[in-house]
DONU-109539 format. One record per residue (C-alpha): x, y, z. Coordinates in pm, whole numbers, plus 32768, in hexadecimal, padded with zeros to 4 digits. Layout:
<nodes>
XYZ
...
</nodes>
This chain:
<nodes>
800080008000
813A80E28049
81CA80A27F0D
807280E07E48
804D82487EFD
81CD829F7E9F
81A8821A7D30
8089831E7CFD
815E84167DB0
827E84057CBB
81A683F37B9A
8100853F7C08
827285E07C02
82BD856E7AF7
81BA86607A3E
81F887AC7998
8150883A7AB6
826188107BAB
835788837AB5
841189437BE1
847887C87C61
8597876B7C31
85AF85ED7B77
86B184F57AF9
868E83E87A41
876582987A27
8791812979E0
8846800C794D
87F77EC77880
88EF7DA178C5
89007C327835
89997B5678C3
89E879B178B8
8A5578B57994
8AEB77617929
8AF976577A05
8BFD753A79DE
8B7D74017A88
8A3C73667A90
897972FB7BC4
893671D47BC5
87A7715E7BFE
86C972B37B9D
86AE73947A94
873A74C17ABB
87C4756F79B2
8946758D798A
88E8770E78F3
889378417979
88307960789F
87977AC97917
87407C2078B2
86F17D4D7980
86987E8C795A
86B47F7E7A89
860180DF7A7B
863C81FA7B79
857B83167B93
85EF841E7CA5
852F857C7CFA
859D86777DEF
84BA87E47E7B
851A88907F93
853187A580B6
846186978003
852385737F07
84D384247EC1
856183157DF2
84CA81CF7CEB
857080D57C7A
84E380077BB2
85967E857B95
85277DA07A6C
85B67C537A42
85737B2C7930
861479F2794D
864078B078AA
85E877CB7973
851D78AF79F7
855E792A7B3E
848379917C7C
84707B167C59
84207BC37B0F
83CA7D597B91
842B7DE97CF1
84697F347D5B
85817F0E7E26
8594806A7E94
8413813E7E70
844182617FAC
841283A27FE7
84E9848B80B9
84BD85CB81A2
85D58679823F
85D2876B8359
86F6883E83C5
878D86EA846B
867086098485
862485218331
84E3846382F2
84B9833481FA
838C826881C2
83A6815C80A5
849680388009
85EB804D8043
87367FD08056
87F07FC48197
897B7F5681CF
8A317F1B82E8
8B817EB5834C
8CFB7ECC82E6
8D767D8C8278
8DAC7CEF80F8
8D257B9080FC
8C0D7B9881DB
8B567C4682DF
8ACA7BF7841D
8A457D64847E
899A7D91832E
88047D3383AA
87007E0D831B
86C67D6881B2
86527C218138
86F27B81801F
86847B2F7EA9
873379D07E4D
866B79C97D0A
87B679917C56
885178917D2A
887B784D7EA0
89F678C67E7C
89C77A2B7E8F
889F7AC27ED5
88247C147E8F
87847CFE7F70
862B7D277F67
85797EA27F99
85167EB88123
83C37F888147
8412804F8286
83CB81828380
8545820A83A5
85618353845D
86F583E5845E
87A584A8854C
88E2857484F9
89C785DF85C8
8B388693859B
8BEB85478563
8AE48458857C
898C83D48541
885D83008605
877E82628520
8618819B857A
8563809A84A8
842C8026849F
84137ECF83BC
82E87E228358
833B7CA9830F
83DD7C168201
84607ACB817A
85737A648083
850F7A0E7F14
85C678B37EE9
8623781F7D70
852D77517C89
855975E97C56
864376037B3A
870A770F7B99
888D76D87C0B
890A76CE7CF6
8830769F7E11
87D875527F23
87FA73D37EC1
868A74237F00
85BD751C7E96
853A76417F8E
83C076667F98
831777DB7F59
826277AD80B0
8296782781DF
827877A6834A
82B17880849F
82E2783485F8
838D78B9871B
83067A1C875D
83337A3385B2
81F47A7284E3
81AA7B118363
81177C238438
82437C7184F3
82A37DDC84F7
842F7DC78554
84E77EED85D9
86657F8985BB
876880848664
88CB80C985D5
89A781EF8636
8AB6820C853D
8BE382FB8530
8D33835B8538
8E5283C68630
8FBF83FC85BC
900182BD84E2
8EF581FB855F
8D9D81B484E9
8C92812385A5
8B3D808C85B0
8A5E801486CE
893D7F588661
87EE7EB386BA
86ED7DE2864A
85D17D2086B0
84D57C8185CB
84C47B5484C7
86067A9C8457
869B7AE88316
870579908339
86087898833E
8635773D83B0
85E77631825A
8512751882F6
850273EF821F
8370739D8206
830072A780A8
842872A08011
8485742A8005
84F57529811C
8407761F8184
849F77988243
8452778483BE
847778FC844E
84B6794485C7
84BE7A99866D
860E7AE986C4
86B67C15876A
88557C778716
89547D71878D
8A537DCF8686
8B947EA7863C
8C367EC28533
8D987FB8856A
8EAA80008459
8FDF809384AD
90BC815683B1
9218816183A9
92C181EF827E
92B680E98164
91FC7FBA8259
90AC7F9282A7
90637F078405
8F0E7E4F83D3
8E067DB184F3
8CB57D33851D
8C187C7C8658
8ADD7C5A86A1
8A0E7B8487C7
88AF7ACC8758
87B57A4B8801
869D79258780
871A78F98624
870077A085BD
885776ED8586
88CC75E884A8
87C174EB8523
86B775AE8537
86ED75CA86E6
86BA77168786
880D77BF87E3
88B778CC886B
89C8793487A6
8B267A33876F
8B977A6685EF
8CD47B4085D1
8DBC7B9184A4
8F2E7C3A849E
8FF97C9483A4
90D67D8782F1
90F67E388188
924F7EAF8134
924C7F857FDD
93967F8D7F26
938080CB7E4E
946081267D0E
94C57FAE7CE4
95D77F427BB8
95EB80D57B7A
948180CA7AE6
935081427B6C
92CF800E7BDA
9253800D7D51
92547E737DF3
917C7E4D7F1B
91DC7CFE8008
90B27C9C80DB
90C37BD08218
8F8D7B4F82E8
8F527A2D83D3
8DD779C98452
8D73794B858A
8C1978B7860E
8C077833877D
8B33771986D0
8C4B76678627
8B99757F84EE
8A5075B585A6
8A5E774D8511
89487767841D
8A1F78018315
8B6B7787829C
8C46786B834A
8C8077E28487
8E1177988474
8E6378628346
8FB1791E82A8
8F5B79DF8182
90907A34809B
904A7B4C7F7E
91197C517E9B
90927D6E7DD5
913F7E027CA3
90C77F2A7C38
91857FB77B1B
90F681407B11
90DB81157993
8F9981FB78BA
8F04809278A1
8EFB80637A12
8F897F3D7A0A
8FD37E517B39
900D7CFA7BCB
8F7D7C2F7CF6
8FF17AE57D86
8F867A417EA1
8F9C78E97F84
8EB878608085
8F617767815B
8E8576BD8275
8F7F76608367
8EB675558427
8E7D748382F4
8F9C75168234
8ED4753A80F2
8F0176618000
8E2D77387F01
8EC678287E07
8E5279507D5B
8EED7A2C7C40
8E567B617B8E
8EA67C4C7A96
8DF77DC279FF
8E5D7E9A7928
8DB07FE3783C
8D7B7F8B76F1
8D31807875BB
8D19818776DE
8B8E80E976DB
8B717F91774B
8C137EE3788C
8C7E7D7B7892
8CFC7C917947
8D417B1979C1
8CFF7A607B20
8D8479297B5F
8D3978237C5F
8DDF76FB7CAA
8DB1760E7DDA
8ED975327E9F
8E6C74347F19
8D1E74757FBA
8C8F73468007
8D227309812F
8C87748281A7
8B54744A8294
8AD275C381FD
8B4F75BF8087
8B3B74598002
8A05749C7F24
8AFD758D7E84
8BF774807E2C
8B9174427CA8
8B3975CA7C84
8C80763C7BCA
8C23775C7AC2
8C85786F79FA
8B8679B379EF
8BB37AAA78E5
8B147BED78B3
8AF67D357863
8A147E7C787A
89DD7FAA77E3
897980DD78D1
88B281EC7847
</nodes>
């Protein structure tokens, strides 16, 4: 109903009769296809994946008032779960220091590269595969205080669940994840959630404090006729998230304490997730203009193999080259190594400018041994190559 109200809004502004409002208009088409190398053995999922997308943006600003739509269209073959969203549909007031949004948005927290504990406030769109998921548009109530080096923000979130992958989409479960949804444990569909973060800087420090109570982003998968259906509990976490600064390194944390989030087994549990690392930037390197970026981080969940995710015990190597070219170009490499079953996942991905219009690029994943990971062995036969490219307008 929100979204309705702020779609008729925009559409208003849009008219020659607000011709004193500032507007801007954006977007970008990108196709894209994924190859996978190995079969799986027993179903019939494909061994393709092939998308297109258009995104639109359409941004207005008067006086204290601004807004933002953005408009997400996806086709897919096979087809996925989510054709049209609108990821991001608010509008905005601002008041000397105070800021008002009511709407769809997207919210990040946290510091770190590879993952983040802190980072709470969206659900996630796995349309395209349960190895990276998107974040989908959180309608929300968020009310922002400023203050000289600083800010307090509030949230108010109306439930939401994750958007998991079709049948014969890759790569996802050994079994496939029903569109249903079950609740228990102070979680319902009705369940208005609620958040706190104070977020700053002092010196060469920068800091975030962070609460949250409401539904799981992280549903337990209960096995029920042959497919696993997402259980939500109610859970509450404390976070921070702090980065240090100190000439060319990067001093990177996240920790955060949860209560009743379902683990591994679908049990109840109490829980502490940190990550540490460090990102050292080597500037000027072989007398070129090329910047390299060495990443560090190590994961840590009190829950040993009983963590619901698959970063309980985990060192996460990763170097950036970024070669400050007019094409943009730049490098990423990366290695997951789970140190309790000492299994590995790597990653590789390259971008560059091309014809000063389009942007393309390659992503590469490629499993180690991963059948012998209690989290990651439905990824074992998921090796694939992703190309793509986009054109922004």
């Amino acid at each position: 109903m929100i979204i309705r109200y702020i779609f008729i809004l925009f559409t208003l502004l849009s008219s020659k009769s607000f011709a004193e409002t500032y507007t801007e208009q954006y977007g970008e088409i990108e196709v894209s296809s994924s190859i996978f190398f190995d079969d799986v053995e027993g179903d019939d999922r494909k061994n393709n994946l092939n998308t297109s997308s258009l995104k639109y943006n359409f941004f207005f600003e008067n006086n204290n008032l601004s807004g933002k739509l953005k408009i997400n269209s996806m086709f897919s073959d096979p087809e996925a779960a989510e054709n049209i969203d609108f990821n991001e549909a608010y509008l905005e007031y601002t008041n000397n220091d105070l800021n008002f949004l009511v709407g769809n948005n997207i919210i990040f927290w946290g510091k770190n590269e590879f993952y983040n504990p802190v980072d709470i406030i969206n659900s996630k769109d796995f349309s395209t595969g349960l190895a990276e998921g998107e974040k989908k548009g959180q309608t929300m109530i968020n009310v922002k205080k400023y203050f000289e080096t600083s800010e307090l923000n509030f949230f108010l979130l109306p439930a939401t669940t994750n958007t998991y992958p079709t049948s014969k989409v890759r790569p996802q479960l050994a079994l496939n994840i029903d569109t249903n949804n079950t609740y228990a444990d102070g979680a319902s569909k009705d369940n208005i959630g609620m958040a706190l973060r104070w977020s700053g800087y002092l010196n060469e420090y920068d800091y975030g404090f962070s609460y949250y109570e409401g539904n799981s982003k992280d549903p337990a998968l209960v096995l029920s006729s042959g497919k696993f259906i997402p259980k939500y509990s109610e859970i509450t976490q404390f976070g921070l998230d702090l980065q240090a600064t100190r000439e060319d390194t990067l001093y990177k944390s996240e920790i955060v304490y949860r209560e009743n989030e379902y683990d591994y087994n679908g049990n109840i549990e109490d829980y502490i997730n940190l990550i540490l690392g460090f990102e050292h930037t080597n500037y000027g390197i072989y007398e070129k203009n090329w910047d390299l970026a060495n990443i560090v981080e190590y994961s840590y969940d009190t829950r040993s193999s009983n963590s619901h995710h698959g970063y309980q015990k985990d060192l996460f190597l990763g170097a950036r080259l970024v070669l400050n070219d007019i094409e943009d170009t730049q490098y990423f490499i990366s290695l997951q190594n789970d140190l309790d079953k000492n299994t590995r996942a790597l990653t590789f991905n390259y971008e560059s400018r091309f014809f000063s219009l389009l942007r393309a690029g390659i992503d590469i994943y490629q499993p180690l041994n991963l059948e012998k990971d209690t989290h990651q062995s439905s990824f074992k036969d998921e090796a694939n190559i992703k190309f793509y490219t986009s054109y922004s307008f």
